[in-house]
C-alpha positions as CSV (number, residue, x, y, z in Angstrom):
1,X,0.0,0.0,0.0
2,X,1.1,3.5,-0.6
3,X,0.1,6.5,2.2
4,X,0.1,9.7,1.5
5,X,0.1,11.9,4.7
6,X,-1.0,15.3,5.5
7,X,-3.8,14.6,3.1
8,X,-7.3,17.3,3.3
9,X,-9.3,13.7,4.1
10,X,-8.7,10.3,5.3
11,X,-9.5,8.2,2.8
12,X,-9.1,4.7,1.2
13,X,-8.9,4.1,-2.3
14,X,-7.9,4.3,-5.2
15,X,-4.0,2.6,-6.8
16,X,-0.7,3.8,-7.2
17,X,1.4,1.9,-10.0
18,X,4.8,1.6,-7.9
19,X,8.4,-0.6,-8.7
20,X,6.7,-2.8,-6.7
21,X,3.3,-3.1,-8.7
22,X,0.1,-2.2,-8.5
23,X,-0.7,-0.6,-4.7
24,X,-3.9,0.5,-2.6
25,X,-4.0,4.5,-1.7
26,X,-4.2,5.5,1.8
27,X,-4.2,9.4,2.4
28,X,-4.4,10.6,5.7
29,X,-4.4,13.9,7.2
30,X,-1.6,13.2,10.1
31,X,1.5,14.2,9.4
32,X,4.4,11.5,9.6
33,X,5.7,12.8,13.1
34,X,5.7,10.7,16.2
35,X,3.8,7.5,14.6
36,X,0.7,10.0,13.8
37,X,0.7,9.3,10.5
38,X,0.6,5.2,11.2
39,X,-2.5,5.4,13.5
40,X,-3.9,7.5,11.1
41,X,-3.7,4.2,8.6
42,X,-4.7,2.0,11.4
43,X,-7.6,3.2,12.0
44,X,-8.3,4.5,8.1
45,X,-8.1,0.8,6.8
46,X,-10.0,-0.5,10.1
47,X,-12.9,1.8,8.8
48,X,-12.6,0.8,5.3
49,X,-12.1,-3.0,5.5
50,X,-14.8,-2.4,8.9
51,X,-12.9,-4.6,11.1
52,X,-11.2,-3.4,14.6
53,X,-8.1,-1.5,14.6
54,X,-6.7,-4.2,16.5
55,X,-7.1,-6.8,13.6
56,X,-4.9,-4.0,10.9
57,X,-1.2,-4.4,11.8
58,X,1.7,-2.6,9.5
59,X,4.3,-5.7,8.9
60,X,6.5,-3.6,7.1
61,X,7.4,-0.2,6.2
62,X,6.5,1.4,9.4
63,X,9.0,4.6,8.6
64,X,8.2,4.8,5.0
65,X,5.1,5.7,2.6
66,X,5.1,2.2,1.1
67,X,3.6,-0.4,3.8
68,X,2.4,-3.9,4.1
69,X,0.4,-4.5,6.1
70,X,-2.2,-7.5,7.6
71,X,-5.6,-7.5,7.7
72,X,-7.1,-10.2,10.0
73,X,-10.1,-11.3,8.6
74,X,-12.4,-13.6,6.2
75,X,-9.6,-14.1,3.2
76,X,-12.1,-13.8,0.7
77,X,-14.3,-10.8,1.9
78,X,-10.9,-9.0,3.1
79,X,-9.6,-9.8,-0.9
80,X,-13.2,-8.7,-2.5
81,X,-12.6,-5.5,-0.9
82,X,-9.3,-4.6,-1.7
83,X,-10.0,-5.7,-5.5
84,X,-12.8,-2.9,-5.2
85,X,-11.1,-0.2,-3.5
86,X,-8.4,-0.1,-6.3
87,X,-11.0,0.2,-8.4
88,X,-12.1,3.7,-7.2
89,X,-10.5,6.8,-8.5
């Protein structure tokens, strides 16, 4: 996933073509200081994926814009939704 912080919105959607492919967009209005930023996603992708914040963890990429991250969840329903929130401008 790619984040954009310090964003007018939180939102999720939308993809970013990066080295590493094809990514789902994350803006958020923290700004990268202090781990704001990375709540910020938390919390964004709980919302979008509507799971708890506790079930979103960032694997990697914690200091970065690019991320992985985990979703804990129905495979299929948690896949179904990413497939359709790269599909949104």
């Amino acid at each position: 996933m790619r984040v954009r912080p310090g964003a007018r919105a939180d939102t999720v959607g939308g993809a970013w073509d990066g080295p590493r492919g094809r990514a789902l967009l994350v803006s958020v209005r923290a700004r990268a200081v202090d781990g704001a930023a990375n709540a910020a996603v938390v919390v964004a992708l709980a919302q979008a994926f509507g799971v708890r914040r506790g079930d979103v963890e960032i694997v990697s990429g914690s200091r970065g814009r690019d991320k992985v991250v985990e979703i804990r969840g129905d495979d299929a329903v948690v896949r179904a939704a990413v497939d359709e929130l790269l599909d949104q401008a």
